[in-house]
RONUSE-880873 format. One record per residue: x, y, z of N, C-alpha, C in turn; chain; residue in one letter. Coordinates in nm, 4 decimals, padded with zeros to 6 digits. Each point is the difference from the previous one (the first is absolute). Layout:
n_x,n_y,n_z,ca_x,ca_y,ca_z,c_x,c_y,c_z,mol,type
X,Y,Z,X,Y,Z,X,Y,Z,A,a
...
***
This chain:
n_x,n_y,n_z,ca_x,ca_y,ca_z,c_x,c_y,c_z,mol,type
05.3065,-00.4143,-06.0428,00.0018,00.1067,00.0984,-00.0011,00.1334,-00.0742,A,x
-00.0923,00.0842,00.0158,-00.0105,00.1483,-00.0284,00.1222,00.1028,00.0526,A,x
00.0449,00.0904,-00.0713,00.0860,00.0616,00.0600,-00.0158,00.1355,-00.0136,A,x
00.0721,00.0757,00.1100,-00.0867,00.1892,00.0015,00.1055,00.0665,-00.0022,A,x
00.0384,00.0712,-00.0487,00.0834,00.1440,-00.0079,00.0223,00.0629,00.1572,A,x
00.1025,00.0193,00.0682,00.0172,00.0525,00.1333,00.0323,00.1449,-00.0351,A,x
-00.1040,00.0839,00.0331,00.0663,00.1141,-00.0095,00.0394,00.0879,-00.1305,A,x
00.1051,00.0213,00.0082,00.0636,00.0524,-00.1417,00.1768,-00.0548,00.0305,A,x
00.0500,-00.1165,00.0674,00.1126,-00.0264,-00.0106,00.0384,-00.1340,-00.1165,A,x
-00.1448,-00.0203,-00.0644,00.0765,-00.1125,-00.1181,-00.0427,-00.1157,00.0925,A,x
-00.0493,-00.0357,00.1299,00.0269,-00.1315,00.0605,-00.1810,-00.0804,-00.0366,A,x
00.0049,-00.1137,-00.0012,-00.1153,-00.0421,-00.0450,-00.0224,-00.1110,00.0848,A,x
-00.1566,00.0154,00.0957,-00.0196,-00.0636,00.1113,-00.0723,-00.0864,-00.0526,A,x
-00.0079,-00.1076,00.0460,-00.1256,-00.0850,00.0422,-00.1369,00.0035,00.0111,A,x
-00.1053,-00.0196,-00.0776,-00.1530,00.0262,00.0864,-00.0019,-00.0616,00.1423,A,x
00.0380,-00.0735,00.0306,00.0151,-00.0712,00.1448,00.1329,-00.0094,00.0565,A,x
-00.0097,00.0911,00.1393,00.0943,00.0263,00.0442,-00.0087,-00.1261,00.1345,A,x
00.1430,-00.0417,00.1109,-00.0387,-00.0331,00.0843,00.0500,00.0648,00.0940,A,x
-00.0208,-00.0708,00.1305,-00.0463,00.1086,00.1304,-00.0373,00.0033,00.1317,A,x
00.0197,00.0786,00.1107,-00.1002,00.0369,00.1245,00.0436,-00.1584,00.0563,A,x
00.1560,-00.0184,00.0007,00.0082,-00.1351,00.0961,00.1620,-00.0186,00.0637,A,x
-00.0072,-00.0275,00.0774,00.1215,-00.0416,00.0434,00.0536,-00.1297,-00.0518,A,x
00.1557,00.0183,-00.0229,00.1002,-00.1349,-00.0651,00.0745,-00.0374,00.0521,A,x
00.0259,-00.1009,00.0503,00.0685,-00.0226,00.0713,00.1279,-00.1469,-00.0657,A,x
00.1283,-00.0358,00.0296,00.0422,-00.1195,-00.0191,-00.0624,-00.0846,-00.0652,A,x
-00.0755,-00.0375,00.0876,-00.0628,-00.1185,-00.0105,-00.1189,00.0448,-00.0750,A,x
-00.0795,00.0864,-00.0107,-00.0719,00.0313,-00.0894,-00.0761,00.0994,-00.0667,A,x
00.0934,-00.0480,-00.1432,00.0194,00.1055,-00.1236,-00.0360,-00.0992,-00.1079,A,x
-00.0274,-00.1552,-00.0162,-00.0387,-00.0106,-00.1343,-00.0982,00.0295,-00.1227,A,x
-00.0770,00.0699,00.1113,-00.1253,00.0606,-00.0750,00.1433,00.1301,-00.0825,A,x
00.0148,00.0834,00.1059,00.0622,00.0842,-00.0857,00.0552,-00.0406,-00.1833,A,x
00.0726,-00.1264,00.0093,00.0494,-00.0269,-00.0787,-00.0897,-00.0426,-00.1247,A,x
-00.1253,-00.0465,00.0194,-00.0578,-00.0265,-00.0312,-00.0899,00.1292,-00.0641,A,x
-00.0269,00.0576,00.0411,-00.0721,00.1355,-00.0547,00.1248,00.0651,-00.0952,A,x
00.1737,00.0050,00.0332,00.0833,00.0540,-00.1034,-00.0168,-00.1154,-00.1371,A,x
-00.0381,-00.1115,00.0241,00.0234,-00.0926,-00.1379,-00.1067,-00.0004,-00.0812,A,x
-00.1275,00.0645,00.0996,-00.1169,-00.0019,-00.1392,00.0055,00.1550,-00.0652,A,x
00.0892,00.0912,00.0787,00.0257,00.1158,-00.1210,-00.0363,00.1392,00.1355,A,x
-00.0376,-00.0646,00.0968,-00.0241,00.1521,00.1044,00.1571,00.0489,-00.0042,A,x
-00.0214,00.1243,-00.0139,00.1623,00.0909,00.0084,-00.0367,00.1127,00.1045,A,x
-00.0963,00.0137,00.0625,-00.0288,00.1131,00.1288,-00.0487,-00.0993,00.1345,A,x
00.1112,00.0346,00.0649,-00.0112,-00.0189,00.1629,-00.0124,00.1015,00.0578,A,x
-00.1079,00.0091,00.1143,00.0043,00.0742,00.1139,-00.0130,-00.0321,00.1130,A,x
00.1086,00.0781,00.0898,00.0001,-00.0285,00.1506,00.0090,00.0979,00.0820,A,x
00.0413,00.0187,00.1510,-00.0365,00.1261,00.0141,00.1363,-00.0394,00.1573,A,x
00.0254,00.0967,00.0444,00.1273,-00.0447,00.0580,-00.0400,00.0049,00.1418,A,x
-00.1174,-00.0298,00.0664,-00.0848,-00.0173,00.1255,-00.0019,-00.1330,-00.0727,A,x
-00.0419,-00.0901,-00.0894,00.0217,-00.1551,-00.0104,00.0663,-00.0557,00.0984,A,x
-00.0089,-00.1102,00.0445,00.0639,-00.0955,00.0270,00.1443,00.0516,00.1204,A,x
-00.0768,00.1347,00.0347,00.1358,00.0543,00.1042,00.0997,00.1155,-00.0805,A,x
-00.0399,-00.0247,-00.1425,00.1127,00.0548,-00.0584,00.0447,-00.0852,-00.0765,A,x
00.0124,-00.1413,00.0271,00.0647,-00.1167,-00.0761,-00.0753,00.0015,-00.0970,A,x
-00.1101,00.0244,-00.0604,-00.0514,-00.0237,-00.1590,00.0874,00.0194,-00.0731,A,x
00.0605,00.1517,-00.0469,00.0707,00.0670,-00.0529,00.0894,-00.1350,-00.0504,A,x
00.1019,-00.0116,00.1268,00.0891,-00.0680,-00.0039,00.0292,-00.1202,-00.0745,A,x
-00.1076,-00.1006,00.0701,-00.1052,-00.0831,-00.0613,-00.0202,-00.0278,-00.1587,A,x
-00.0619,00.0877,-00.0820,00.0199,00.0665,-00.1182,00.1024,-00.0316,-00.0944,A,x
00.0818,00.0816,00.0570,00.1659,00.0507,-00.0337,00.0317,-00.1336,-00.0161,A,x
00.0063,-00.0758,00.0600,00.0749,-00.1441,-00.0335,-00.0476,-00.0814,-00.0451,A,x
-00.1771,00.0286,-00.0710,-00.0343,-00.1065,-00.0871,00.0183,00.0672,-00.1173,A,x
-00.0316,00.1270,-00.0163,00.0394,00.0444,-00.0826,00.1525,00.0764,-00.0961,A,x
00.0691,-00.0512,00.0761,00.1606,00.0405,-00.0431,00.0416,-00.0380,-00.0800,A,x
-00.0440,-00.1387,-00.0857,00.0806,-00.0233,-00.1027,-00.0889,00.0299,-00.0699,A,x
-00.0803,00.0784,-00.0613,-00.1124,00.0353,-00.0921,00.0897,00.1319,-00.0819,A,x
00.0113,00.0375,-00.0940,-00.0120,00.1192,-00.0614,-00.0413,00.1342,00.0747,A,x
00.0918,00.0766,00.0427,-00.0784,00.1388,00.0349,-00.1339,00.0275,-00.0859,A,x
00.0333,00.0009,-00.1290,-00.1255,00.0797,-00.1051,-00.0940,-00.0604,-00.0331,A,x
-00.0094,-00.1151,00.1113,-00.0836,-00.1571,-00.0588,-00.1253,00.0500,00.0560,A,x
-00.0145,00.0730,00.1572,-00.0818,00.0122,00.0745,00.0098,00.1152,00.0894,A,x
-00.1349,-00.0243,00.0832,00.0143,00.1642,00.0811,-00.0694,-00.0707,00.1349,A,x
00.1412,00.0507,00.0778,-00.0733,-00.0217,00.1325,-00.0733,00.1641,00.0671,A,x
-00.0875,-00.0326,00.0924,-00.0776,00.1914,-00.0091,-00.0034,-00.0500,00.1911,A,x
00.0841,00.0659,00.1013,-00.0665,00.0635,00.1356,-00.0522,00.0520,-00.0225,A,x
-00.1062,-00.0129,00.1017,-00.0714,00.0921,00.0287,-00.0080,00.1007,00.1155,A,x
-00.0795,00.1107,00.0051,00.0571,00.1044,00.1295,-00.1111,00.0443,00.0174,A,x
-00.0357,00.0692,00.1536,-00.1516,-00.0049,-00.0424,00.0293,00.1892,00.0676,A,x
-00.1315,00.0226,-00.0658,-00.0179,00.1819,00.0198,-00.1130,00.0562,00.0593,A,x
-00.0739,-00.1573,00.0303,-00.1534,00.0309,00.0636,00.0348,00.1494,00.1053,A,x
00.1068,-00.0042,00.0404,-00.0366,00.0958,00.1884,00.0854,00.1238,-00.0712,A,x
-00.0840,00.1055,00.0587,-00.0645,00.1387,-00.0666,00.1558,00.0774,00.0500,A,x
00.0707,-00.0589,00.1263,00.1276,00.0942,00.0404,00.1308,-00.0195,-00.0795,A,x
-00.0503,-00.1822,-00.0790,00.1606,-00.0438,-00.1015,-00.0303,00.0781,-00.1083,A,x
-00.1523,00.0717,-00.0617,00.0185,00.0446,-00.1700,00.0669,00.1004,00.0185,A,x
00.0160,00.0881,00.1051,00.1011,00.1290,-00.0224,00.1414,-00.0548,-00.0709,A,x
00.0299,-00.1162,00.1058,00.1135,-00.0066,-00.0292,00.0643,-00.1342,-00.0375,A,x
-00.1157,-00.0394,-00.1188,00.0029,-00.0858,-00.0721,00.1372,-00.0504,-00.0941,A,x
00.0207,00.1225,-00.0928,00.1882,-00.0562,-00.0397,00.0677,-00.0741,00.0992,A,x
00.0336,00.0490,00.0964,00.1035,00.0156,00.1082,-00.0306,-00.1319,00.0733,A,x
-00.1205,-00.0511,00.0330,-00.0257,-00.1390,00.0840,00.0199,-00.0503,-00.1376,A,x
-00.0311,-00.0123,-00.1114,-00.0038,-00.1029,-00.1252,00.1518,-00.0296,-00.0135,A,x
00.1188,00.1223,00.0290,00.1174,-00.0703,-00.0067,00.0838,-00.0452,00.1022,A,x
-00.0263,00.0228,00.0769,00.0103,-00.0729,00.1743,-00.0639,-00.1175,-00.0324,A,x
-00.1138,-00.0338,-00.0460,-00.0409,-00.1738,-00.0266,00.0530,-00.0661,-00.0811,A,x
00.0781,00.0751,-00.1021,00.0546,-00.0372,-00.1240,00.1488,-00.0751,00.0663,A,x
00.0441,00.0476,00.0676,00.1440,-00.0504,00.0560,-00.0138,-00.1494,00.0222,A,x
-00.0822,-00.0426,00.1246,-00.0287,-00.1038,00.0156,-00.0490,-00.1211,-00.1410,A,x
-00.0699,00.0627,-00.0573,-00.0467,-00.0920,-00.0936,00.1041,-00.0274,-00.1071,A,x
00.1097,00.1261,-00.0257,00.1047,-00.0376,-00.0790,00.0387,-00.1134,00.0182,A,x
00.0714,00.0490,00.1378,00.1174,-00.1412,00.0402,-00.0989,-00.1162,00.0497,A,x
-00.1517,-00.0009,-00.0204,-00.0302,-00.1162,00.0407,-00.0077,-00.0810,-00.1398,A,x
-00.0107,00.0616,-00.0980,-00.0096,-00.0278,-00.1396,00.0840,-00.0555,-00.0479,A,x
00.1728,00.0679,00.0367,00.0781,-00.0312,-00.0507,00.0795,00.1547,-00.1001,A,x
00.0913,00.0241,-00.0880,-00.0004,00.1033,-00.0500,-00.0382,00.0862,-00.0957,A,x
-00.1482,-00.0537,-00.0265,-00.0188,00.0458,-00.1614,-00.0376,00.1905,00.0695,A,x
00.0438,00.0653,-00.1045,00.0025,00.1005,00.0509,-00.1173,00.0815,-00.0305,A,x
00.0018,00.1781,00.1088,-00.1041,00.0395,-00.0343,00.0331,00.1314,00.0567,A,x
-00.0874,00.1279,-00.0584,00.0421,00.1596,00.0474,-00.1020,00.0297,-00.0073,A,x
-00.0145,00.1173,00.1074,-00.0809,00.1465,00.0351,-00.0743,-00.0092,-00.1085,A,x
00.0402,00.0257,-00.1234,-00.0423,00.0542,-00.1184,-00.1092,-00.0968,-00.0831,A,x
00.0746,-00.1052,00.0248,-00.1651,-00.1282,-00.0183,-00.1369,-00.0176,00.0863,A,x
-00.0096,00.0688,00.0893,-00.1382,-00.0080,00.0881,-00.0427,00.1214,-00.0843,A,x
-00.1060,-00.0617,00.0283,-00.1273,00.0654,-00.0894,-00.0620,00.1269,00.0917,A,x
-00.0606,00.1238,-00.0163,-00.0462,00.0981,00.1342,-00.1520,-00.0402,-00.0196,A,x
-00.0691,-00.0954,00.0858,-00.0955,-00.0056,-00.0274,-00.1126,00.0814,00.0558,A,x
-00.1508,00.0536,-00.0682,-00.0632,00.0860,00.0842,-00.0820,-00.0620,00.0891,A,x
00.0044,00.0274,00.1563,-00.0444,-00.1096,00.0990,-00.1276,00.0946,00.0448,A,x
-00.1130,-00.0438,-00.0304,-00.0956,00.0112,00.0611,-00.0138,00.0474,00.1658,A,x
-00.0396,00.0523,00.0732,00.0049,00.0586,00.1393,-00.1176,-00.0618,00.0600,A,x
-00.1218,00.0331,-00.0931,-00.1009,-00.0161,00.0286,-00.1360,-00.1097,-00.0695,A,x
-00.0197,-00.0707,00.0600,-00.1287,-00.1012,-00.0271,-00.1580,-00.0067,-00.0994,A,x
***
């Protein structure tokens, strides 16, 4: 497995991430299966599964190492009235996904200001 530099925090991803699915109880062994051949980036998005992805997640992934892996919500910015006030919905979504996560923690100061396009 290839691995990529995230950023500038030291964390080193995966070329193949997995993704874009709901988990449920009963089924997550793929999940497990993608952590044992070396994937360390999950993404989900907290419209999943009701909200339960998150959750979902959190409990296959709990006994893993915080620094082992990166789980990434997602939030979306497509609609032109949230980029004003883009911080502010990003940490209003952030609440939910905490405690759906569990407590690994996170601040203001770690979101990134990204520049959002307006126009097509």
């Amino acid at each position: 497995m290839d691995y990529h530099l995230l950023g500038n925090n030291g964390f080193m991803i995966s070329g193949v991430i997995m993704g874009g699915n709901t988990i449920a109880a009963d089924n997550y062994d793929h999940v497990l299966r993608a952590l044992y051949t070396g994937i360390n980036y999950l993404v989900t998005y907290l419209q999943y599964g009701r909200g339960r992805s998150e959750e979902d997640y959190a409990k296959v992934i709990q006994s893993r190492p915080r620094d082992s892996l990166f789980l990434n919500t997602k939030v979306s910015v497509w609609n032109n009235n949230r980029n004003e006030f883009f911080e502010k919905i990003l940490i209003v979504s952030l609440n939910p996904s905490r405690r759906n996560c569990g407590t690994w923690p996170w601040t203001a100061s770690k979101l990134g200001r990204p520049k959002i396009r307006t126009t097509w």
